[in-house]
C-alpha positions in Angstrom: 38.2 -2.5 17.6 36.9 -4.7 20.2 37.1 -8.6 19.0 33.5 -9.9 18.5 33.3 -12.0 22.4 36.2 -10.1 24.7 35.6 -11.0 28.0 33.1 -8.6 30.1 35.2 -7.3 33.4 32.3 -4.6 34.5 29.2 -3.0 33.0 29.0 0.6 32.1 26.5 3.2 31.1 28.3 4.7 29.1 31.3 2.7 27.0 34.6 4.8 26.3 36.0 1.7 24.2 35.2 2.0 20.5 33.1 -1.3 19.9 31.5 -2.6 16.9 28.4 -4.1 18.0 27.7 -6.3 14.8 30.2 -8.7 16.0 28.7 -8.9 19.5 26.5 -11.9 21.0 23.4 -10.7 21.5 23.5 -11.4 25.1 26.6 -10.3 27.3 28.5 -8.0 25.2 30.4 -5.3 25.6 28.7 -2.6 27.3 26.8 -0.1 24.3 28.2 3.8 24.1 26.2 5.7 21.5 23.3 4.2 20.3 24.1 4.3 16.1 20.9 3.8 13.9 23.1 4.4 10.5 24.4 0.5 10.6 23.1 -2.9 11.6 23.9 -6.4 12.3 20.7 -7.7 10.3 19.5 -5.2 7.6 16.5 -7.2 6.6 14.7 -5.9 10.0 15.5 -2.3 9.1 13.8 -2.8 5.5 10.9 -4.8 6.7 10.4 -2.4 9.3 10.6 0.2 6.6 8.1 -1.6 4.3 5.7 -1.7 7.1 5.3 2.1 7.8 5.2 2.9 3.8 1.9 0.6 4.4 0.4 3.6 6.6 0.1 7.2 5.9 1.8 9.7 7.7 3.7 12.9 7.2 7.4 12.3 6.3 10.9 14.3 4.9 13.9 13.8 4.1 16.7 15.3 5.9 19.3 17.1 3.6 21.7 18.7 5.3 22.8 22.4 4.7 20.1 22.4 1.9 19.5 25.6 0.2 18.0 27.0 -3.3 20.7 28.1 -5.2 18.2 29.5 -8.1 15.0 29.0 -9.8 15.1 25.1 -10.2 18.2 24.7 -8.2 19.3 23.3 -5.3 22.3 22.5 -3.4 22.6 20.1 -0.1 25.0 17.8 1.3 24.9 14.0 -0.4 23.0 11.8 1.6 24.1 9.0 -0.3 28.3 9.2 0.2 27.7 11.4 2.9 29.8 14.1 1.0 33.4 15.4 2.5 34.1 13.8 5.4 36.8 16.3 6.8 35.0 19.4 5.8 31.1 19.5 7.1 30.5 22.8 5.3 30.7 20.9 2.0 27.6 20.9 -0.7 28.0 18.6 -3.4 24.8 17.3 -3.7 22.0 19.3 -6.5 18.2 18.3 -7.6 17.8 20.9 -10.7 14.9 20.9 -13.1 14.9 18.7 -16.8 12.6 20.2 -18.9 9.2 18.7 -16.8 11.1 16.6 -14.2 13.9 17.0 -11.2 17.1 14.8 -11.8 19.9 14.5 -8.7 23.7 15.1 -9.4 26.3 14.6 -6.8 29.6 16.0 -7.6 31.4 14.2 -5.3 30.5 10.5 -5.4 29.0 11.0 -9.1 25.7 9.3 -8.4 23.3 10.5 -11.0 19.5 9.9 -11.0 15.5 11.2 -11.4 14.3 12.7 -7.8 12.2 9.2 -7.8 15.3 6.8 -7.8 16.8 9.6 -5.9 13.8 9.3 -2.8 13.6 5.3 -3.3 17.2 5.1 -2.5 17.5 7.3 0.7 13.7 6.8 1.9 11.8 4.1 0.4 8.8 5.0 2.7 8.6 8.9 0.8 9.4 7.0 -2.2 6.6 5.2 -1.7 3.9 8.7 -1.0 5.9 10.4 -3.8 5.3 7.8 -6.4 1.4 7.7 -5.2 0.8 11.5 -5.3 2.2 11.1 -9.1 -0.2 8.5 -9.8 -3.0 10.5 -8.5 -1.8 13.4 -10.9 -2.0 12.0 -13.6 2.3 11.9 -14.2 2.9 8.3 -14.8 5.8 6.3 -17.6 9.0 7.1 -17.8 10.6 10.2 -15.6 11.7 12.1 -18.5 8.9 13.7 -20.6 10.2 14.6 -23.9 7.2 16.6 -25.7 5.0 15.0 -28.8 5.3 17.0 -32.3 2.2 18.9 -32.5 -0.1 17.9 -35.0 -3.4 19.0 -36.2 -5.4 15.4 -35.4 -5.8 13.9 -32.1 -3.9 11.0 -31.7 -5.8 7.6 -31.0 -5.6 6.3 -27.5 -5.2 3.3 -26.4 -6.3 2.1 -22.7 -6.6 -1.5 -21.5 -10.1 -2.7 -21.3 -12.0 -5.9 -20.4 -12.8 -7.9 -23.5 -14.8 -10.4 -21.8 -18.6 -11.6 -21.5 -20.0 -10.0 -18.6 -20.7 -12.6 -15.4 -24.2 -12.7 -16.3 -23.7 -14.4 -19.8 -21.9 -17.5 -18.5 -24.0 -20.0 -16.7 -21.4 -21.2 -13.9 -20.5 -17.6 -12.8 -24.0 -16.0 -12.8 -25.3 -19.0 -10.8 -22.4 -18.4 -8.1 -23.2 -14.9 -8.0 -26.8 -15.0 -7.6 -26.8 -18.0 -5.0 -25.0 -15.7 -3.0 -26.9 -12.4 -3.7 -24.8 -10.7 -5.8 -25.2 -8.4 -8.8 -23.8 -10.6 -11.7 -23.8 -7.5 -14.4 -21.1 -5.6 -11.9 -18.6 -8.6 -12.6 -17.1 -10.4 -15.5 -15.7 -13.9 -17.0 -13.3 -16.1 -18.5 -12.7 -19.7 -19.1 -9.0 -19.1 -19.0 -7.6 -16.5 -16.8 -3.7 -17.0 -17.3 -4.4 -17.1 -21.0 -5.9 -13.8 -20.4 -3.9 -12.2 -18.4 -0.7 -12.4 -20.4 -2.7 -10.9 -23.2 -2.7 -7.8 -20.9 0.6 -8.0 -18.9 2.9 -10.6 -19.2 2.9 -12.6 -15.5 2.0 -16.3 -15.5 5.2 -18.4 -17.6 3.1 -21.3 -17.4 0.0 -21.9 -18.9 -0.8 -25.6 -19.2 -3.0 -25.4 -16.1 -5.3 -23.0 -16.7 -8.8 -22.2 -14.7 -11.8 -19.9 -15.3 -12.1 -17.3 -12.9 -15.2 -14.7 -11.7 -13.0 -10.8 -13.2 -13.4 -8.1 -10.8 -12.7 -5.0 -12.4 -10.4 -2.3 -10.6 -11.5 1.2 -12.1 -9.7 4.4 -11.1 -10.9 7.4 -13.2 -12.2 5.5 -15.7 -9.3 3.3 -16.5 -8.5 0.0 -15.3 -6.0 0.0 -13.7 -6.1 -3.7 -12.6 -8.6 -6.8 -11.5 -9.1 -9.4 -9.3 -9.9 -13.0 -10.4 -12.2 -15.2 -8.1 -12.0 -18.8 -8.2 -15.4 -20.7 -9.0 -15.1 -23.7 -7.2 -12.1 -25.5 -4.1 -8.8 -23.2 -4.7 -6.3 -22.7 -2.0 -5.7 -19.2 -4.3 -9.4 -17.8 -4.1 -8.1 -14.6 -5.5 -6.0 -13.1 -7.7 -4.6 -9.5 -7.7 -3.1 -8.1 -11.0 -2.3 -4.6 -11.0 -1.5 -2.8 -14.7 0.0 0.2 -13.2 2.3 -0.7 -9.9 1.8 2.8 -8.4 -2.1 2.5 -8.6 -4.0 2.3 -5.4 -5.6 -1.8 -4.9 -9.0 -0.1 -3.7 -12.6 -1.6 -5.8 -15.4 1.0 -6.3 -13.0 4.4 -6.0 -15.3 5.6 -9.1 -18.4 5.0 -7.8 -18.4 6.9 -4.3 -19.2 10.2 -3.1 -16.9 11.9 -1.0 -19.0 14.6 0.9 -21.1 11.0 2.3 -19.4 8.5 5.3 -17.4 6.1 3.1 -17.5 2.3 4.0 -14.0 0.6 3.5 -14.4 -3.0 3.5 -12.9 -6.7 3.0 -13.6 -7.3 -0.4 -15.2 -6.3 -3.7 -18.4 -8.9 -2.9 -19.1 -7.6 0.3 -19.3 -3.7 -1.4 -21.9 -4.3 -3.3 -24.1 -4.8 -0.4 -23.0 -1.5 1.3 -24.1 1.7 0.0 -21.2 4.4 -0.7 -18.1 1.7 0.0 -15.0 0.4 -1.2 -13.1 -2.5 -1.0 -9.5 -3.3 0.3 -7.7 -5.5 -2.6 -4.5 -5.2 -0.7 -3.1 -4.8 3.1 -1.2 -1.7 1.7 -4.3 0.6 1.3 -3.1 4.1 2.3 -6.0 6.6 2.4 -4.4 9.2 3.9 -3.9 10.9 0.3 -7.5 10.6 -0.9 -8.6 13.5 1.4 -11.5 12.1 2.8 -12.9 13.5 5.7 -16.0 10.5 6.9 -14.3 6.9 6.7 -15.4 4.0 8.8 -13.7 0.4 8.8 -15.7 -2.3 8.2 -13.5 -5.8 9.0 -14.7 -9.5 9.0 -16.6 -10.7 11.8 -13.7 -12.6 13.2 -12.4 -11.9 16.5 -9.8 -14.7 17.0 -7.7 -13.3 13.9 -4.9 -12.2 15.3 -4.3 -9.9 11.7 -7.7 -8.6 12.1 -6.9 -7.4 15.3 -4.3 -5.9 14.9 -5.4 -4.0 12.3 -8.3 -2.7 14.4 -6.6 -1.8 16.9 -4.1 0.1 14.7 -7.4 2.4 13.2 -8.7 2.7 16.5 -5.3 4.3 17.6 -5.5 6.6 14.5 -8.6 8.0 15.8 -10.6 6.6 12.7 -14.4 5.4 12.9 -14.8 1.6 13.1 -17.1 -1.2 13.0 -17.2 -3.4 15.8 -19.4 -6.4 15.4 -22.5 -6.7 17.9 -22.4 -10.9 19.9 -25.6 -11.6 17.8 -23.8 -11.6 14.4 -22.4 -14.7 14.1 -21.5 -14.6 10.6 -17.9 -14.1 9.3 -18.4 -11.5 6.5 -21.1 -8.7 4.4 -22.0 -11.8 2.3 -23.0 -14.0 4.8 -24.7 -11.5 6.9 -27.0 -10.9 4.1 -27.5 -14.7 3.3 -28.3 -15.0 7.0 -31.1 -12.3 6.8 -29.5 -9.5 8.8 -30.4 -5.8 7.7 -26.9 -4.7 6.9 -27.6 -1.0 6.6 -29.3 -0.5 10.7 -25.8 -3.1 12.0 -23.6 -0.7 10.4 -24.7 2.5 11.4 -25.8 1.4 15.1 -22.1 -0.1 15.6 -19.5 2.3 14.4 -17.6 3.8 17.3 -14.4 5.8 17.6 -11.9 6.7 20.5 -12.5 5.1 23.9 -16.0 3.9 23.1 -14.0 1.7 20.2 -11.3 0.3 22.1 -14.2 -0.8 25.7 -16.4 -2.4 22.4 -12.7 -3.9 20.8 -11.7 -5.3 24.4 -15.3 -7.2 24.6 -15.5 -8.5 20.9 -12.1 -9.6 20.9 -13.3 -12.2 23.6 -15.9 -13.3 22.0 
């Protein structure tokens, strides 16, 4: 093994000398032989760069080597996680067989032992990631083993979270807020103390001596909340709030309300929906739409063109090939909201400034300058 800084006689294309490169300077080394993607000098990069493409959709697998189905519910492939025998390659070790409803993972040579979701969050947490959204969707969510209920002759009560809070409208402070800036104050709710609240749903703030009242946006999927937003009323270098009740549920306001067959509007936030016809709103920078199947979608960002996140994130769709909004010169203000306050037909700016492919980026290129 080369020592971490041995002294560099020649450069190479191609290094015969075994060399571990996480000991080497980042300049000047040793000359590189195989490029190895299996180890690294700083892991962190590999699992933020794996964070970031679980953030967009697009199709995955994971490699199992020499898999094959043994049987109905069984299958056999080499351990991904020890790697299996190292001095015979034909070795199979590894199995994903069925338990009662649910697939659990057995290696026989390393003994690791799991469900398929621990299984897929330990080799890929990207798939991990799709898998445990495609559950969500179907209605398979709590623990990974189903044992089945005694069957009884009654149906059993259910239980679901709901909001047990005055509506926005009933409270002074938040209905004016809401109407002084347009908005429907009936979609929305209240509460004078929103950590107080919260832990009476999920446990998440530890302290509660400062507490505030907050404007509750409601996240329904299906019709059950799944989780809410809480707007600050007044100065608040938080303005919002995300608490999600079910982790694996998508941070999208307004998924109940659309209609897929019609272009959907995805926008910044829940306030700025309720001015657009047939939208939703983005209540996280993780919104993956790819498994929602739908087959109109046009971005609709903030009027902003010196964001560098905004941006990015436009340019991004417009690679994808998706519709988006770019702003015409003579909007000058920042969001939906404002657009409205200013006296802007919403509606005729939207539909006469979504573009796609090459037309997007020329628009992009000019906006961005703005």
């Amino acid at each position: 093994m080369s020592p971490a800084q041995s002294k560099l006689d020649g450069m190479t294309v191609f290094n015969t000398e075994e060399v571990n490169t996480k000991k080497q300077p980042m300049f000047f080394g040793q000359p590189l032989g195989i490029q190895r993607y299996d180890f690294f000098k700083y892991p962190v990069f590999d699992r933020l760069t794996t964070q970031q493409l679980g953030y967009f959709w697009r199709p995955e697998e994971v490699s199992l080597q020499k898999f094959k189905r043994v049987k109905a519910d069984l299958y056999n492939f080499r351990c991904p996680i020890c790697g299996d025998s190292k001095k015979n390659k034909s070795k199979t070790r590894g199995y994903l067989y069925a338990v009662k409803t649910n697939v659990n993972f057995k290696c026989h040579n390393c003994g690791a032992s799991m469900s398929l979701s621990n299984f897929l969050k330990t080799v890929d947490p990207a798939v991990h990631k799709q898998y445990a959204f495609e559950k969500f969707k179907d209605g398979h969510t709590g623990r990974n083993f189903v044992v089945e209920e005694p069957k009884f002759n009654f149906e059993p009560p259910k239980f679901k979270p709901k909001l047990d809070l005055p509506k926005a409208s009933k409270n002074q402070i938040a209905k004016q807020y809401l109407e002084k800036r347009k908005i429907d104050s009936t979609k929305f709710y209240y509460t004078d103390t929103f950590k107080r609240w919260v832990n009476t749903l999920v446990t998440k703030f530890d302290d509660v001596s400062y507490d505030e009242p907050r404007i509750i946006i409601p996240l329904i999927y299906e019709n059950q909340l799944i989780g809410f937003q809480g707007r600050s009323l007044g100065p608040n270098s938080v303005k919002y709030i995300t608490i999600m009740l079910d982790e694996d549920a998508p941070k999208i306001y307004g998924l109940d309300e659309i209609k897929k067959e019609k272009p959907i509007y995805i926008v910044e936030g829940p306030f700025d929906s309720s001015f657009v016809e047939n939208s939703v709103a983005m209540c996280g920078s993780d919104l993956d739409i790819g498994s929602f199947g739908w087959s109109d979608h046009i971005w609709v960002f903030d009027n902003e063109p010196r964001n560098r996140e905004i941006n990015n994130r436009i340019s991004k769709v417009i690679d994808r090939g998706d519709k988006v909004v770019i702003w015409p010169q003579n909007i000058a203000e920042k969001d939906i909201n404002d657009m409205v306050l200013g006296g802007h037909d919403v509606k005729s700016v939207l539909e006469s400034n979504t573009f796609s492919g090459l037309q997007a980026k020329l628009k992009f290129n000019t906006w961005k300058k703005i």
